[in-house]
C-alpha positions as CSV (number, residue, x, y, z in Angstrom):
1,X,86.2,81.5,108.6
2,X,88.7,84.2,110.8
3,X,88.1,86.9,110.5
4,X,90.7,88.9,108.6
5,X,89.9,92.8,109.3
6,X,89.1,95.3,111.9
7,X,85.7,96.0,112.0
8,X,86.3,99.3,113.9
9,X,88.4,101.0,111.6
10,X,87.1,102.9,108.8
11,X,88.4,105.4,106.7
12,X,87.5,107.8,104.2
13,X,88.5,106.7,100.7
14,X,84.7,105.4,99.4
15,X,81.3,104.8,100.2
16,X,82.0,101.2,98.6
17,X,84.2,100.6,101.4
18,X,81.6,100.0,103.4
19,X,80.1,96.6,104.5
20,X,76.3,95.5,104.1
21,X,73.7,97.3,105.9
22,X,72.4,94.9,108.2
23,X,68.5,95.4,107.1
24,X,69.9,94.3,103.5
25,X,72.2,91.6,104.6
26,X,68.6,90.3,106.7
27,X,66.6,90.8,103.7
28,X,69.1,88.0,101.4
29,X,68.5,85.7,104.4
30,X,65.1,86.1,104.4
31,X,65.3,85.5,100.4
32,X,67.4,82.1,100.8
33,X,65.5,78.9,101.0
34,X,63.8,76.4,98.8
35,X,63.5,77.4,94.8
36,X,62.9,80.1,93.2
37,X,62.8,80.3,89.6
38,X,66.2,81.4,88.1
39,X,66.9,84.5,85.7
40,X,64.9,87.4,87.3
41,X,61.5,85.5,86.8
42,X,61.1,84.9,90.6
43,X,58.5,86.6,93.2
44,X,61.7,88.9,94.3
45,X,62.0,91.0,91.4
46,X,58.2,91.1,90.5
47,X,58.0,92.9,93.5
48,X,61.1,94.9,92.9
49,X,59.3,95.9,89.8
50,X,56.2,97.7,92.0
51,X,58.6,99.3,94.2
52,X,60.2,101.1,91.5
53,X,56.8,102.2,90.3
54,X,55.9,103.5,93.9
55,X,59.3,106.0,93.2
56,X,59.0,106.7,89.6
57,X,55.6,106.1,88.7
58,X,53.1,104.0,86.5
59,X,55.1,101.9,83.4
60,X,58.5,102.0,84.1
61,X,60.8,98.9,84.3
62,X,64.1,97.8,86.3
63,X,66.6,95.6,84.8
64,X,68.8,94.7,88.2
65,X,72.4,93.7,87.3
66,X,75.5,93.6,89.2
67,X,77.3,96.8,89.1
68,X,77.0,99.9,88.3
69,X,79.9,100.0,85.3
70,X,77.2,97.4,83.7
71,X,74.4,99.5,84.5
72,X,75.8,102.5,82.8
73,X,77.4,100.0,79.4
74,X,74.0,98.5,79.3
75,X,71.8,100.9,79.8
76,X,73.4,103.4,77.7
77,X,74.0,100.9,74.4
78,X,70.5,100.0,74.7
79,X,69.5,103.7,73.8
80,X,71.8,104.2,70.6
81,X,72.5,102.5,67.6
82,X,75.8,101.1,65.9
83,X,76.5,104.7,65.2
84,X,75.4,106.6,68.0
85,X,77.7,108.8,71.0
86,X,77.5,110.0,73.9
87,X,77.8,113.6,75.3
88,X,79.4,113.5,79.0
89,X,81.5,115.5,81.7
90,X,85.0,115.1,81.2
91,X,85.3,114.1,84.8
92,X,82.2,111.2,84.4
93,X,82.5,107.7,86.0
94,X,81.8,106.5,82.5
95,X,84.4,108.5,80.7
96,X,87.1,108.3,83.7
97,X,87.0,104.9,86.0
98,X,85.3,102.7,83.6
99,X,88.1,100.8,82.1
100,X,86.9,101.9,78.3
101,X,84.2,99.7,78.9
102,X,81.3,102.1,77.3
103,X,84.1,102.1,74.3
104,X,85.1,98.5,74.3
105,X,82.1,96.7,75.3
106,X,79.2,99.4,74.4
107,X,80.4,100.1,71.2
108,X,79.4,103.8,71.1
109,X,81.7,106.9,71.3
110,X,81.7,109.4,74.8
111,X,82.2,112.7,73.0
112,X,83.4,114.4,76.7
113,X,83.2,118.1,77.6
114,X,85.6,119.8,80.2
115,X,83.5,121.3,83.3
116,X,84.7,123.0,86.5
117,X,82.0,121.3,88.9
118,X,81.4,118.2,87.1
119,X,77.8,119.5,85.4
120,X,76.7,119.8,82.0
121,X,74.6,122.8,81.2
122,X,73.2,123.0,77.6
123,X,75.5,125.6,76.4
124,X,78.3,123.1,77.1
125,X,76.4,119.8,75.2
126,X,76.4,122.2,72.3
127,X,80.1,121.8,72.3
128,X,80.0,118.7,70.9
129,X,76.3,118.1,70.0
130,X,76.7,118.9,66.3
131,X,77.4,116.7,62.8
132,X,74.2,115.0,63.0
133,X,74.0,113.2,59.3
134,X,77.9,113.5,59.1
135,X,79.1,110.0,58.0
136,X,82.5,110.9,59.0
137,X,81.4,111.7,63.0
138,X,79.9,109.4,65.6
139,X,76.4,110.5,66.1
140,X,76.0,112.6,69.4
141,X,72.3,111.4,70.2
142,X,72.6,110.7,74.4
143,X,73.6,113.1,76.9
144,X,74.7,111.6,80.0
145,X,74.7,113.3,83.5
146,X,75.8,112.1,87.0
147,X,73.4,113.4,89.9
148,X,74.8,113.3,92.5
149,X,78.8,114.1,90.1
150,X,81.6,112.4,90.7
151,X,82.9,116.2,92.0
152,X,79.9,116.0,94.9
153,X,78.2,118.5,92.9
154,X,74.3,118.0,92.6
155,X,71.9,119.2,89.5
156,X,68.7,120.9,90.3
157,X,65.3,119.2,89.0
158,X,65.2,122.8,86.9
159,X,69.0,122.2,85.4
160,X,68.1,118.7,84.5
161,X,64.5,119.8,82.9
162,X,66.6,122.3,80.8
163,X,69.3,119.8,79.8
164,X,66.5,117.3,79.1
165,X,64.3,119.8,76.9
166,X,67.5,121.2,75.1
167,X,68.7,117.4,74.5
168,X,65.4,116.3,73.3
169,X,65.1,119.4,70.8
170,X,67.7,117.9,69.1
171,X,66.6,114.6,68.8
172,X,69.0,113.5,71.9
173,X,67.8,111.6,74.8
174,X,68.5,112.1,78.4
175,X,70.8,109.2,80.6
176,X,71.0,109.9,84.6
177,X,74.1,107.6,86.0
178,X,73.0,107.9,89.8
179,X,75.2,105.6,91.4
180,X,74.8,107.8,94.5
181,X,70.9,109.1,93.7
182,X,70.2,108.4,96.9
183,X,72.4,111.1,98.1
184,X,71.4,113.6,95.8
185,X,67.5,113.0,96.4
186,X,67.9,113.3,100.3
187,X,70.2,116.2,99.8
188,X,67.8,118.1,97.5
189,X,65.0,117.0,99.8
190,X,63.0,115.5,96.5
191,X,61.3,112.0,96.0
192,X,63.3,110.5,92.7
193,X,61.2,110.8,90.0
194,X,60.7,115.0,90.8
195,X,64.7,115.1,89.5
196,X,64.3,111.9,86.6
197,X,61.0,111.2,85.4
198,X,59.1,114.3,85.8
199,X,61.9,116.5,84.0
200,X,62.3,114.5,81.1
201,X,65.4,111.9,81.9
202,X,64.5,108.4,79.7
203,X,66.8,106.1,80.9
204,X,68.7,106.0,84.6
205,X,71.1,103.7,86.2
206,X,70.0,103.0,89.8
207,X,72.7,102.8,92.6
208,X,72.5,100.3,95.7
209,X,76.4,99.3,96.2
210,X,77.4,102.7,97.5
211,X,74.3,103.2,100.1
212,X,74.2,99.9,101.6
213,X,73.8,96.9,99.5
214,X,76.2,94.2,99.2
215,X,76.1,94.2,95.4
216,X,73.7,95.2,93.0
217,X,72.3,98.3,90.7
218,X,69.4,98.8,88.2
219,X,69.0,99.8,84.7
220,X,65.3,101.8,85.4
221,X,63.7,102.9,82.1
222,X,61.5,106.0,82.3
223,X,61.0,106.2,79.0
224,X,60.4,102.6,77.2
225,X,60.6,104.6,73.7
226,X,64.2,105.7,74.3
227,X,65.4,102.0,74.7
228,X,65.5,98.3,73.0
229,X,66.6,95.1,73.7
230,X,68.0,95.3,77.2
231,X,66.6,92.0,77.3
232,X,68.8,90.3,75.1
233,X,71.7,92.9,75.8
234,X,72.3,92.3,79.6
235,X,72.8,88.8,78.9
236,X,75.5,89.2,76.5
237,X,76.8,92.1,78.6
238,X,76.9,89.0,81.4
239,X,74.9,91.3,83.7
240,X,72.3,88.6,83.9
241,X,72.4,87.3,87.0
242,X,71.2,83.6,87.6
243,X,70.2,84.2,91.3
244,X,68.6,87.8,90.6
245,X,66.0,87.1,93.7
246,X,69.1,87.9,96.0
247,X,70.0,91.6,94.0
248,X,66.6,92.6,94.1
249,X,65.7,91.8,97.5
250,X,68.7,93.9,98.4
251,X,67.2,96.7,96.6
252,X,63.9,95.9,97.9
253,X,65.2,96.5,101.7
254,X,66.3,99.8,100.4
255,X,63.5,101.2,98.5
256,X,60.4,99.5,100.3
257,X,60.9,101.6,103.0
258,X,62.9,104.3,104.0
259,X,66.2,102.8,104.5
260,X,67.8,104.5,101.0
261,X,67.3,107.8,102.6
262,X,68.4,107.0,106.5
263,X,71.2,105.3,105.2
264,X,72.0,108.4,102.4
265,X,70.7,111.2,104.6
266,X,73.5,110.1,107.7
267,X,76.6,109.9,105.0
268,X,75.2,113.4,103.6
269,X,75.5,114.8,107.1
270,X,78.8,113.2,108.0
271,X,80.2,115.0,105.2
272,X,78.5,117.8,106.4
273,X,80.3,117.8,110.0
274,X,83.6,116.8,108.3
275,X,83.8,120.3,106.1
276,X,82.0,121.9,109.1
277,X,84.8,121.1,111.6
278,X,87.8,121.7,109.0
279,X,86.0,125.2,108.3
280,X,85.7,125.9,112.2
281,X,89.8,124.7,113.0
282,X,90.8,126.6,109.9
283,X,88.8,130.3,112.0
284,X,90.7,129.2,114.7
285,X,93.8,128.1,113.3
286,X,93.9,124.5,114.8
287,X,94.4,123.2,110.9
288,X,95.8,125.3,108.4
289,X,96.7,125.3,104.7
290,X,93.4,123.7,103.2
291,X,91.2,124.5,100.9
292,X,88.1,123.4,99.9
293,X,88.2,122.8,96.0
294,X,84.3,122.2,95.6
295,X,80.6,122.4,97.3
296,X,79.9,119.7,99.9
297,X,76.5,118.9,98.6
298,X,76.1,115.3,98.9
299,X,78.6,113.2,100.8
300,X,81.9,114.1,99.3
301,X,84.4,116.0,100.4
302,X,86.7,118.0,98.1
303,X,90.2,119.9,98.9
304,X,93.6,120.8,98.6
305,X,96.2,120.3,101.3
306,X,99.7,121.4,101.8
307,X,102.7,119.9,100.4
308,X,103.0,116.0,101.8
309,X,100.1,116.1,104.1
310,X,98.1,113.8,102.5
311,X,100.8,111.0,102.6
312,X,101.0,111.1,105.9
313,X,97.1,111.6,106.6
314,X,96.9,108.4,104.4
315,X,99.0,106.4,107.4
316,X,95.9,107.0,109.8
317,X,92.9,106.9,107.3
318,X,92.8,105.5,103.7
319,X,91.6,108.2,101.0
320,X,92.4,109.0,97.7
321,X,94.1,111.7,95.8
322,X,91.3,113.5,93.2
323,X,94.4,115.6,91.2
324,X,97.9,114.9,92.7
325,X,99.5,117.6,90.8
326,X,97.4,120.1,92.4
327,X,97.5,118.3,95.8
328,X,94.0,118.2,95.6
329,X,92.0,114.9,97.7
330,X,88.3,113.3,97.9
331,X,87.2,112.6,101.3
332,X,83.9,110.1,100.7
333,X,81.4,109.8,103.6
334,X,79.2,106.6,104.1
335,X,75.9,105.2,105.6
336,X,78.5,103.5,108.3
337,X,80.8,106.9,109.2
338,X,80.8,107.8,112.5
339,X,81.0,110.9,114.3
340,X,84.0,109.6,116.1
341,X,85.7,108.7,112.6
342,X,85.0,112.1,111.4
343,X,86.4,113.8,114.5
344,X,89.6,111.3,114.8
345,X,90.3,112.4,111.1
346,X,90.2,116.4,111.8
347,X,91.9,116.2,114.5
348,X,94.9,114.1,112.8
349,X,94.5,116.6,109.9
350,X,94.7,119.5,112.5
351,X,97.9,117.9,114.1
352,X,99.9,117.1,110.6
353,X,98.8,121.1,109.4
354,X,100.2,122.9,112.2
355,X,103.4,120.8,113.4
C-alpha cells in the first residue's frame, strides 16, 4: 500500500483524528493468530471483563461494541421500556451528532434541556422530569450526562452524586456517555469509579476511539438492576462484533496499565499550553480579538475569533466551527499533539489577529 497522507501534519479539529497508539496497535498483533472463539466468548474479553472490575469494582459487566453512537443507543434502550425518555443537555453527543439514532434506532424520546456549559444540575432535569403516568407524554425515566461535555466542561463526583440521588428519588436512573472519561478522570485527578459507580451512575458508555484505540467503546453496567437484554439488543443493534478479541484487547492495552491516563493526561495538557499561550499573546498583544467562550478543563478548547479568521486559520490547521453565527470554534487536543503543533497554531493565530 502507498501511503496516502502526511504523518507529520496534524491539526486540531478532533481527538478521533488521531491514529492508533502504538501500545494498542501492538496489543491487536499480539491478539492475531490461530482461533479464537468468535462473538466475545474468547480469552480476550474474559479478561477485559476483570480489568473493568479492577476500575469500577466487584459485579459489573462490559459489553465492547464498535462505536460510541452504539454504545450510547444500546446502552441507553437497554435501560427504558417502549415508553421511556430520556432527559439530556441540549448540546449532548446523543441529542446533537448522532444522526437521530437514539430516536430512530433506540426508540425512546431525548426530552433536551438548554445549558450554558453543557451540565445538567437537578434544578434543570426538573424542567422536563415531570408527567410520570401521563399517557399522552413519553416517560422521562433516564437522565443522561456527558463527563467530560461536549463544551470541555467537567462534573464533579459531588454534582454527579446530587444528579444521581435527585434522579433516583424519582424513580429515574443515572446514564454517564464518557466518550472522553479518560480526560475527565485524569483531569479531576480521580480513579473512575470515585465519579460513576461510587456516586450512583447505573449504566456508562466507555470511550477508547478518542484516547488511542483504533476502534472500539463499551457499554459498562454499574448497576445490573437498571438494565436488560443488552445481550440480545447489541446484536440487533449490529454492535456485535464477530472478532470481539481484537476490540477488547485494544481496550485491555488501555486499561491494564496506565496507558488511558498518559495518553489522556498529555492531550489534557496540550490543551492546557494552547489556552495558556493564547492567554499570554493576548497580555502582550501578539494575538488579539479572542475570546475564550468556555473553561479548558479537559482537552478542548473553546473561543470566539474575529470576523474571517477562522477561515483562514483553517488553511494551516483543520478545526471546526462550534457556533458560526457567533464566530465561536472548538480547538480538540489529542494523545498525539505536539508541543510544536500547539505552538505553530498560536503563532499562525497570532500572525492572522494582528495583520
Amino acid at each position: 500500500m502507498t501511503l496516502q497522507h502526511d504523518p507529520a501534519i496534524r491539526g486540531f479539529a478532533s481527538d478521533n483524528y488521531s491514529g492508533v497508539h502504538p501500545e494498542v496497535l501492538a496489543a491487536i498483533a499480539r491478539a492475531n493468530g490461530g482461533h479464537q472463539v468468535a462473538y466475545g466468548e474468547d480469552a480476550y474479553t474474559a479478561r477485559l471483563q476483570e480489568v473493568f472490575q479492577q476500575h469500577f469494582g466487584e459485579g459489573v459487566q462490559a459489553f465492547p461494541v464498535f462505536n460510541g453512537t452504539g454504545a450510547n443507543v444500546t446502552g441507553l434502550q437497554s435501560m427504558l421500556p417502549r415508553w421511556g425518555a430520556v432527559i439530556a443537555a441540549s448540546t449532548a453527543h446523543i441529542n446533537v451528532d448522532e444522526g437521530g439514532a437514539p430516536e430512530k434506532i433506540g426508540g425512546f424520546k431525548l426530552l433536551t434541556v438548554p445549558t450554558d456549559d453543557g451540565k445538567l444540575t437537578p434544578e434543570l432535569v426538573d424542567r422536563e422530569a415531570w408527567g410520570w403516568g401521563d399517557e399522552h407524554r413519553s416517560q422521562p425515566l433516564v437522565v443522561s450526562i456527558t463527563q467530560s461535555t461536549e463544551l470541555g466542561t467537567l462534573y464533579t463526583a459531588e454534582e454527579i452524586k446530587a444528579l444521581a440521588d435527585h434522579a433516583h428519588e424519582r424513580g429515574m436512573k443515572l446514564h454517564l456517555d464518557g466518550a472522553r472519561i479518560s480526560n475527565a478522570a485524569a483531569a479531576l485527578g480521580l480513579p473512575f469509579r470515585a465519579f460513576t459507580r461510587d456516586v450512583g451512575v447505573d449504566v456508562l458508555s466507555f470511550g477508547g476511539t478518542k484516547n488511542g484505540a483504533m476502534l472500539g467503546e463499551a457499554i459498562v453496567v454499574l448497576n445490573p438492576e437498571a438494565s436488560d437484554g443488552l445481550i440480545y439488543s447489541r446484536k440487533f443493534n449490529m454492535q456485535l462484533s464477530s472478532k470481539m478479541r481484537f476490540v477488547s484487547a485494544q481496550l485491555i492495552a488501555l486499561l491494564e496499565g496506565d496507558l488511558w491516563h498518559r495518553n489522556a493526561s498529555h492531550a489534557n495538557a496540550m490543551a492546557q499550553r494552547l489556552r495558556g499561550a493564547i492567554e499570554a499573546g493576548l497580555a502582550d498583544g501578539s494575538i488579539q480579538g479572542v475570546s475564550f467562550s468556555q473553561p479548558t478543563q479537559s482537552n478542548g478548547v473553546f473561543a470566539t475569533l474575529p470576523d474571517g479568521v477562522a477561515d483562514q486559520l483553517r488553511e494551516s490547521f483543520r478545526f471546526y466551527d462550534w457556533d458560526a453565527a457567533r464566530n465561536e470554534v472548538r480547538w480538540m487536543c489529542g494523545f498525539d499533539t505536539e508541543e510544536a503543533d500547539v505552538d505553530a497554531f498560536v503563532a499562525e493565530l497570532g500572525r492572522l489577529t494582528t495583520a
